[in-house]
C-alpha positions in Angstrom: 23.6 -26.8 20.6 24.6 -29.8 19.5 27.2 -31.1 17.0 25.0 -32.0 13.8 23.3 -27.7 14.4 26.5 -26.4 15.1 27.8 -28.4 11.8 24.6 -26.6 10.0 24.7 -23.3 11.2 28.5 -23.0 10.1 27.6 -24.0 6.7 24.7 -21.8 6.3 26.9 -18.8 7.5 29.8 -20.1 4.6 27.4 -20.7 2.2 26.0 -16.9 2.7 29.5 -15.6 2.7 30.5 -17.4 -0.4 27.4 -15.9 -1.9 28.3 -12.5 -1.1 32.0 -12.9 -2.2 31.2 -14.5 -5.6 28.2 -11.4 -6.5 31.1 -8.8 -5.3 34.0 -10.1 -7.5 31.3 -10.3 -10.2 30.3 -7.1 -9.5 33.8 -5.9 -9.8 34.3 -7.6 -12.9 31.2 -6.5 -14.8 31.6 -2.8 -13.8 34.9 -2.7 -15.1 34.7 -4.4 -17.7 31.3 -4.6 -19.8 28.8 -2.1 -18.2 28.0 -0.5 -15.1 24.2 -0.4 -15.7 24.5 -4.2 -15.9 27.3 -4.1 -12.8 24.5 -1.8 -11.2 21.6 -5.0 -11.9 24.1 -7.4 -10.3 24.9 -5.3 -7.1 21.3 -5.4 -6.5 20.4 -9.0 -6.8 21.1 -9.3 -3.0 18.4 -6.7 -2.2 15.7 -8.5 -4.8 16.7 -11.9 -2.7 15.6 -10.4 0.4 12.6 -8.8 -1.0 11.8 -12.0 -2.5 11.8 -13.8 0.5 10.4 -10.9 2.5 6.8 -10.8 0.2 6.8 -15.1 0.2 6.8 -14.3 4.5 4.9 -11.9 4.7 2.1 -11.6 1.9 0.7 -8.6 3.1 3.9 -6.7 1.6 3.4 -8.5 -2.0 -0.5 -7.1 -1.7 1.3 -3.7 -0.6 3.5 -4.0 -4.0 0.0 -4.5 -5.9 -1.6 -1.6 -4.6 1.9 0.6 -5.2 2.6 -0.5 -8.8 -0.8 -0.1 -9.7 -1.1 3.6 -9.2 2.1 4.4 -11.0 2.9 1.4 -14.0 1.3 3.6 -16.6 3.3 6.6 -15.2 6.6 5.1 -15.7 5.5 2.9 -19.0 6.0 6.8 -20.5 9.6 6.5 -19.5 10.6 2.5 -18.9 9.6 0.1 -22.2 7.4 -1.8 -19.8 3.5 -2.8 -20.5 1.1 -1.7 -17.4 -1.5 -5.0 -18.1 1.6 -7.2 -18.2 3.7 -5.8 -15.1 0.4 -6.1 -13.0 -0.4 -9.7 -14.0 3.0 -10.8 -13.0 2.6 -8.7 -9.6 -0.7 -10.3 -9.3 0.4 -13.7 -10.2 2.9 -14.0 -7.6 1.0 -12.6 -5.0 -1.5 -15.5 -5.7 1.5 -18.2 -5.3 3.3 -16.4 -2.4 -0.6 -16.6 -0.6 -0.7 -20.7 -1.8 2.7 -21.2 -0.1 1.4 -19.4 2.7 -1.4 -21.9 3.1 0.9 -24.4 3.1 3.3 -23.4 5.7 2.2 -24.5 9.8 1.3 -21.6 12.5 0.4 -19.1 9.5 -3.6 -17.7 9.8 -4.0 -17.3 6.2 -6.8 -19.2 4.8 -8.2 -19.4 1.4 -12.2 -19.5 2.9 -11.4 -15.8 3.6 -11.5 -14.9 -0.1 -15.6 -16.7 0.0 -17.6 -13.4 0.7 -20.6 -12.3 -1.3 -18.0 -9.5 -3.4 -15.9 -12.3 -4.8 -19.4 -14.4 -5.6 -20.5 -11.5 -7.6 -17.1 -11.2 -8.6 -17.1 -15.0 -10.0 -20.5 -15.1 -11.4 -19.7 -11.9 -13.7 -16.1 -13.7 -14.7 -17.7 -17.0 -15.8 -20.2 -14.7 -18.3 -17.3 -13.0 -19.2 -15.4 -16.6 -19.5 -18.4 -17.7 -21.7 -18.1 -14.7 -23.9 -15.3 -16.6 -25.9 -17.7 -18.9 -27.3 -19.4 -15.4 -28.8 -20.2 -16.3 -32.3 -19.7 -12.5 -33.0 -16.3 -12.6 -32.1 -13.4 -13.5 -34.2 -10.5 -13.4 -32.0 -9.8 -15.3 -29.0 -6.9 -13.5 -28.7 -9.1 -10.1 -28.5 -10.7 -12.2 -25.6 -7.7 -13.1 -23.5 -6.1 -9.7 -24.1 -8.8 -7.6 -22.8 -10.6 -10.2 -20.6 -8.1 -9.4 -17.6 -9.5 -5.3 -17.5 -13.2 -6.4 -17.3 -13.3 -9.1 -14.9 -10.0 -11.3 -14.3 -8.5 -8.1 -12.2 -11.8 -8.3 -10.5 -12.4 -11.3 -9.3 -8.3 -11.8 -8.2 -8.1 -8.2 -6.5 -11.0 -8.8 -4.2 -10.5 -12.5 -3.4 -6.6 -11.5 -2.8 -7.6 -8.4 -0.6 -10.4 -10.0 1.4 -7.8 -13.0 2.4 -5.1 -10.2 3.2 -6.8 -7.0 5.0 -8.1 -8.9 7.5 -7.5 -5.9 10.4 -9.1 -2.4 10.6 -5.6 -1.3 10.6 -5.0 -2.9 7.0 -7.8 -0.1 5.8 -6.3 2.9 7.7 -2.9 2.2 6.3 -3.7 2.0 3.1 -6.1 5.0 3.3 -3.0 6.8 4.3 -0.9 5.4 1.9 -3.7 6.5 -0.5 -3.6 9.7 0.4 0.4 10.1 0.2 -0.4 8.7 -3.4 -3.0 11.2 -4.3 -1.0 14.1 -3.9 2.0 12.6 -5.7 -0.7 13.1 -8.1 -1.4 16.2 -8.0 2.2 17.4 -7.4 3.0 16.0 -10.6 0.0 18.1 -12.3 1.0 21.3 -10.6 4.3 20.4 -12.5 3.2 20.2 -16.0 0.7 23.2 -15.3 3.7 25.2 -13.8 6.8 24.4 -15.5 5.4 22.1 -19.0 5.8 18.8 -20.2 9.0 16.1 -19.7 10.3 14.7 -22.7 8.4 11.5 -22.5 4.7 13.1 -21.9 5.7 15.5 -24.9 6.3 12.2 -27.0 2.9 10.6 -25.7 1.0 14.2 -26.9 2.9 14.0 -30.0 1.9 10.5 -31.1 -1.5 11.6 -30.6 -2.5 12.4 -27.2 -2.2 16.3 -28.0 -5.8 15.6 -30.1 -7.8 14.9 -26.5 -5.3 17.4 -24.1 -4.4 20.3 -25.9 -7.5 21.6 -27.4 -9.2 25.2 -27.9 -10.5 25.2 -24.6 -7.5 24.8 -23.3 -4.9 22.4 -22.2 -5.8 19.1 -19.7 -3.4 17.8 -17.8 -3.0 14.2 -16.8 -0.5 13.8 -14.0 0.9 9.9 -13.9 -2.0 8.8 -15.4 -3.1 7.3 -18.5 -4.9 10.5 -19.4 -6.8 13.4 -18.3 -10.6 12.0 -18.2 -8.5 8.8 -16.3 -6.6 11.3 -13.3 -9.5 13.7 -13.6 -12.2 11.1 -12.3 -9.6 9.1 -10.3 -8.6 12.1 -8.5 -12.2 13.1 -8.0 -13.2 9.5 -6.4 -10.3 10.0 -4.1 -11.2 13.7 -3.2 -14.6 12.7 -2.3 -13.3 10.1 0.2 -11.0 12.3 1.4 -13.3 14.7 1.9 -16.3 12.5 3.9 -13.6 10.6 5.6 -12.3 13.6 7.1 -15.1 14.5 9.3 -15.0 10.9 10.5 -11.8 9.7 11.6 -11.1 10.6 15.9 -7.5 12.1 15.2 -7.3 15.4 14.7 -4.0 15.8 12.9 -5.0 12.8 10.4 -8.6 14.7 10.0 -6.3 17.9 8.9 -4.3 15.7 6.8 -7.3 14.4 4.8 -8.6 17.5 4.3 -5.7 19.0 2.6 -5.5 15.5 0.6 -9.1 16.5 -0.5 -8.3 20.3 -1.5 -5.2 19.0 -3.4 -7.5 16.8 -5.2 -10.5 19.1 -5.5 -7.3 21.2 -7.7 -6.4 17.9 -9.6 -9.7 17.5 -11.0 -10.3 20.8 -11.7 -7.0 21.1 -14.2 -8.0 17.9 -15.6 -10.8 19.1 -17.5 -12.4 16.5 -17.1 -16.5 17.2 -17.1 -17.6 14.0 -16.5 -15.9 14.1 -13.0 -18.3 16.2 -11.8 -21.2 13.6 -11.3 -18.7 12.0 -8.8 -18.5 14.3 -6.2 -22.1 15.7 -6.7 -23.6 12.4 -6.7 -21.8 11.3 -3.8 -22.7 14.0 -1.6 -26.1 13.9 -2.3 -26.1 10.3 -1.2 -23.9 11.1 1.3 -27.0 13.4 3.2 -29.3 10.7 2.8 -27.1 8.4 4.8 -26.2 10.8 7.3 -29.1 10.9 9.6 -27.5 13.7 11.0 -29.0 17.5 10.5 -25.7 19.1 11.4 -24.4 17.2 8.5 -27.2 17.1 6.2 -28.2 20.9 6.1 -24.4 22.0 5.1 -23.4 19.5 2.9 -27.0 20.1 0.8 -26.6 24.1 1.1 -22.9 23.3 -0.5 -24.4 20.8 -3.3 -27.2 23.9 -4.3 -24.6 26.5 -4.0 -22.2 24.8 -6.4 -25.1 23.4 -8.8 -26.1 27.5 -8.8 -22.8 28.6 -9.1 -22.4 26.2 -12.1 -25.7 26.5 -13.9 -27.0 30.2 -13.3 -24.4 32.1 -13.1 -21.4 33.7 -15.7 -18.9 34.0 -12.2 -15.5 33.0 -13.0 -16.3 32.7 -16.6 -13.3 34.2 -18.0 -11.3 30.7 -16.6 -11.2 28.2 -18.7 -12.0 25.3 -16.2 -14.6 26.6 -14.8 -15.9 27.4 -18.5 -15.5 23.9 -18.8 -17.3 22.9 -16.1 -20.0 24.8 -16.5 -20.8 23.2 -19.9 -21.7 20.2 -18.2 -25.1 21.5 -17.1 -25.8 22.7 -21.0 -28.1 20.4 -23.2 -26.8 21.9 -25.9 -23.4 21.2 -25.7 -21.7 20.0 -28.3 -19.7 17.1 -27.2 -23.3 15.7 -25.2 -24.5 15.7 -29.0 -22.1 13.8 -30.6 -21.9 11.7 -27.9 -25.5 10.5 -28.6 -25.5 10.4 -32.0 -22.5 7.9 -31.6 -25.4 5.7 -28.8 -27.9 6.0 -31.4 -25.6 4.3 -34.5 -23.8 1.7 -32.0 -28.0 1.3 -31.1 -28.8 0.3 -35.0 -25.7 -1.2 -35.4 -26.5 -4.0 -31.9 -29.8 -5.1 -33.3 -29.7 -9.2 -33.1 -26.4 -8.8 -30.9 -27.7 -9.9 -27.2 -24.5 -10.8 -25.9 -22.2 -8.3 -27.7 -19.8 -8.4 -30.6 -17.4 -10.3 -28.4 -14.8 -9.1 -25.3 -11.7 -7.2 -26.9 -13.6 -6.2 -30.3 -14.8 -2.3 -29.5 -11.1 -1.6 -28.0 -8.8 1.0 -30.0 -6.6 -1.4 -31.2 -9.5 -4.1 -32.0 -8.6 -3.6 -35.8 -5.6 -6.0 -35.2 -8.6 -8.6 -34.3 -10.4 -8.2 -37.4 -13.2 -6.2 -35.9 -17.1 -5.5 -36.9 -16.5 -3.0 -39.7 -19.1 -0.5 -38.2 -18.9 -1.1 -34.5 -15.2 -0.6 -34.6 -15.8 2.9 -35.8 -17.8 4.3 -33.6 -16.5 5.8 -30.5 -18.1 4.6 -27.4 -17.1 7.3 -24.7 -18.4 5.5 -21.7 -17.3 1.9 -20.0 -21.3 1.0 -19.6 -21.3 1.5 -23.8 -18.1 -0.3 -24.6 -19.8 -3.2 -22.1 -22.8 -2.9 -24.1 -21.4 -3.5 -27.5 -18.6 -6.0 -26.5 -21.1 -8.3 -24.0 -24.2 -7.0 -25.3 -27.5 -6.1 -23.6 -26.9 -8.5 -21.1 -23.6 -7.8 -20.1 -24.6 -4.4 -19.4 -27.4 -4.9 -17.4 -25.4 -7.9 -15.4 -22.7 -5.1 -14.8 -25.3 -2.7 -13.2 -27.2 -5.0 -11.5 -24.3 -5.9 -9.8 -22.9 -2.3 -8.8 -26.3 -1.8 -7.5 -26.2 -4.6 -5.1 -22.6 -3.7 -4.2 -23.6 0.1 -3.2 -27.0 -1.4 -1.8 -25.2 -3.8 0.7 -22.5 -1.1 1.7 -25.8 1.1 2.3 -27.3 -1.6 4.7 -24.6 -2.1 6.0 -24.3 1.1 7.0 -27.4 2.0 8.1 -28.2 -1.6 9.8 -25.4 -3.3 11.0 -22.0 -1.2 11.3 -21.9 -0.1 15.4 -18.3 1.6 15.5 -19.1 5.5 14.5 -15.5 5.7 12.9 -15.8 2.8 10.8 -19.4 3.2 9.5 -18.2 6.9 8.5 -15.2 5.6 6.2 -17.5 3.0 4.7 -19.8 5.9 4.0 -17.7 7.8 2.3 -16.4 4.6 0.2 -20.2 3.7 -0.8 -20.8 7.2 -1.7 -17.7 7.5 -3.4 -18.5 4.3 -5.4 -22.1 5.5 -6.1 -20.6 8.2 -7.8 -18.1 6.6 -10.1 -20.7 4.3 -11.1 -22.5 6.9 -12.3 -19.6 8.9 -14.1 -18.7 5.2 -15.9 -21.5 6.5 -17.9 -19.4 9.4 -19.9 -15.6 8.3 -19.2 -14.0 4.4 -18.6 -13.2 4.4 -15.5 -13.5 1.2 -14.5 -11.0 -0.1 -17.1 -8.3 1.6 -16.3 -5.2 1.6 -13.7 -4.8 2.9 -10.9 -8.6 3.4 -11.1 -10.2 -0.3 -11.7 -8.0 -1.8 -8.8 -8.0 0.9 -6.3 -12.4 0.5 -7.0 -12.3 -3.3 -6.3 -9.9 -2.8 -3.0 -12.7 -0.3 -1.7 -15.5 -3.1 -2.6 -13.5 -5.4 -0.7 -13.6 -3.1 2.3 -17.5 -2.8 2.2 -17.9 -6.4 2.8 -15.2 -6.7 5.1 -16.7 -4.3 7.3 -18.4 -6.3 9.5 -15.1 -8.2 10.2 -13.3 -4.8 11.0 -16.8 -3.9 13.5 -16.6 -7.3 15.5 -12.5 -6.7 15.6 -13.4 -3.3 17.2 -16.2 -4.6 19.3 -14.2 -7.4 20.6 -11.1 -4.4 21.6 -13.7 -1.9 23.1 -15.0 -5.2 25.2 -11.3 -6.4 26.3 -9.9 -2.4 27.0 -13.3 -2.3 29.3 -12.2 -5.7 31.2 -9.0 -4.2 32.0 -10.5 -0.9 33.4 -12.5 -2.9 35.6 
């Protein structure tokens, strides 16, 4: 080493030490003598530095950070004065520039031309109509637009083109399947909490400043775990359960096969104590698709008996009827349920109330909280009860038919995919149960908003992503099977 390094590395080492003294005597000094919560903010900068520099090396731990905070901001907004939307932008939007320096930096493989797939096309085509939508002469408030904008497309388009760039390896999707899965019954712990023991402080606040009106009702109470509510965990958990559930029968390892099923049965509770109806469609939908991808009689002849028992168990018979959930349940398969009425009466004013509307009232304008934005005086009134209605009033006719045209080439190319082009048995099976999970969230977005909402919305697009980066994940796989082989030989 020579003089002018050995020179450097001594002041690198003094400079770090110096550091380190100067935040412990300030530590010292603030804990003693203002505040320990602040002295407790200071003694941590250290850790934040490394994490810092951590996430800018590595940005598959920033993408990790995405995925964490998402399925638990708008548990601890309850507790923490934080805003979900505005935590996750930040999160988001320094992912984006730790990726940019990454680009920038020699010897690294990331490359922006991984985030050009046909997803983040679609992904782009629906965020410039939804861009245009602030020109809607309906509207009047761009700041409706640029609150709301983010939920319905911005998250979107940024999720997938981050996660296509960043889960680039087969073991990128099994990690955070199993990270998923930890998540999922975090979930449903917490639920078997408030079931068992009540309500904390803070969700006893939340039901008192009005979320008692949708959770505590005469049919009986709905619990809502972390979430943002119950119809939000109850479909959530229901996406995951079915993925669980197909996934399952698909992965090699026996233990992980185990674990999944649990994760599924856990989940299978969750929704259940939900109360959510709507959740139903999810895993009935799912399945059915599920036997029409399966090619596989073993599979198909069980998992239809178990779709017609449950459908029978639901819709012709009184068994179980003295529990409330299942009572519940069952009221999904009755046309003459109250809530189904209502529900249309509300599609058939918002129906009058759209006429010379193509494109919507305007992004932001149907929302809750739209009367800060000066809203349509009849539109605004009218609960829409579904994400494909609140589309359809806010983008219009055409934004709701662009938003289902492009779900149905979404599930349609993870279905080819499937069936044409996927060759590793383990890997087509977990893409099947993510296109049949999809297929059945897209059909649920009918009575509840799930795509709008976190964890849900982000954890949807990250899925989408791994559809169209299957083909990557089967040629990584193919190219192992090929070298392992050599090596034999």
């Amino acid at each position: 080493m020579g003089l002018r390094e050995t020179i450097s590395d001594n002041f690198n080492k003094a400079f770090v030490l110096a550091v380190l003294i100067f935040l412990v005597a300030l530590f010292l000094r603030v804990t003693l003598n203002i505040s320990h919560i602040v002295g407790l903010a200071i003694s941590l900068v250290p850790l934040g530095i490394i994490a810092l520099l951590l996430f800018i090396d590595k940005p598959y731990y920033s993408f990790m950070l995405i995925f964490t905070a998402n399925y638990f901001v708008s548990g601890i907004s309850r507790y923490v004065n934080v805003a979900p939307g505005i935590t996750m932008d930040i999160i988001i939007a320094f992912t984006v520039i730790v990726i940019s320096l990454q680009v920038f930096k020699s010897g690294k493989e990331t490359k922006l031309s991984n985030a050009l797939n046909r997803l983040t096309m679609v992904a782009f085509l629906w965020f410039l109509f939804c861009l245009f939508q602030i020109l809607n002469p309906e509207s009047s408030s761009p700041i409706a637009w640029l609150v709301n904008v983010r939920g319905i497309s911005v998250y979107f388009l940024l999720v997938t083109a981050l996660a296509s760039i960043i889960l680039r390896s087969y073991k990128d999707l099994k990690k955070i399947l199993f990270i998923w899965a930890v998540f999922c019954l975090l979930a449903v712990f917490k639920a078997f909490i408030q079931k068992t023991f009540g309500f904390d402080f803070a969700e006893r606040i939340w039901l008192a400043e009005g979320g008692a009106r949708t959770h505590i009702i005469h049919t009986g109470i709905r619990y809502f775990s972390f979430f943002t509510d119950a119809g939000n965990f109850g479909s959530g958990i229901a996406f995951s359960m079915l993925i669980f559930a197909i996934t399952a029968f698909q992965v090699k390892d026996k233990r992980l096969r185990n674990f999944y099923l649990f994760v599924a049965g856990a989940c299978a509770y969750g929704m259940i104590i939900s109360g959510t109806r709507g959740s139903l469609i999810i895993p009935f939908s799912g399945l059915t698709l599920y036997t029409a991808l399966s090619r596989n009689i073993k599979v198909i002849v069980p998992t239809f008996a178990f779709l017609l028992l449950g459908f029978w168990f639901l819709n012709f018979t009184y068994i179980g009827h003295g529990n409330t959930y299942i009572r519940r349940m069952r009221s999904v398969f009755n046309p003459d349920d109250a809530s189904l009425n209502v529900r249309l009466e509300n599609q058939q004013l918002l129906r009058t109330a759209m006429i010379g509307k193509p494109l919507g009232v305007g992004i932001g304008m149907k929302r809750g909280n739209a009367v800060l934005y000066t809203p349509h005086p009849v539109l605004s009134k009218i609960p829409h009860d579904s994400w494909y209605v609140l589309l359809w009033v806010e983008t219009g006719l055409v934004g709701m038919v662009f938003y289902i045209l492009m779900l149905l080439y979404i599930v349609g190319s993870g279905i080819y995919l499937i069936l044409l082009k996927l060759k590793d048995p383990e890997l087509r099976g977990i893409i099947t149960a993510f296109v049949c999970a999809l297929f059945g969230v897209s059909l649920a977005a009918y009575s509840l908003e799930i795509f709008g909402q976190f964890p849900n919305s982000i954890l949807i697009y990250i899925v989408m992503t791994f559809i169209f980066l299957s083909p990557v994940y089967d040629k990584e796989l193919e190219e192992n099977r090929i070298a392992s082989d050599t090596i034999k030989v």
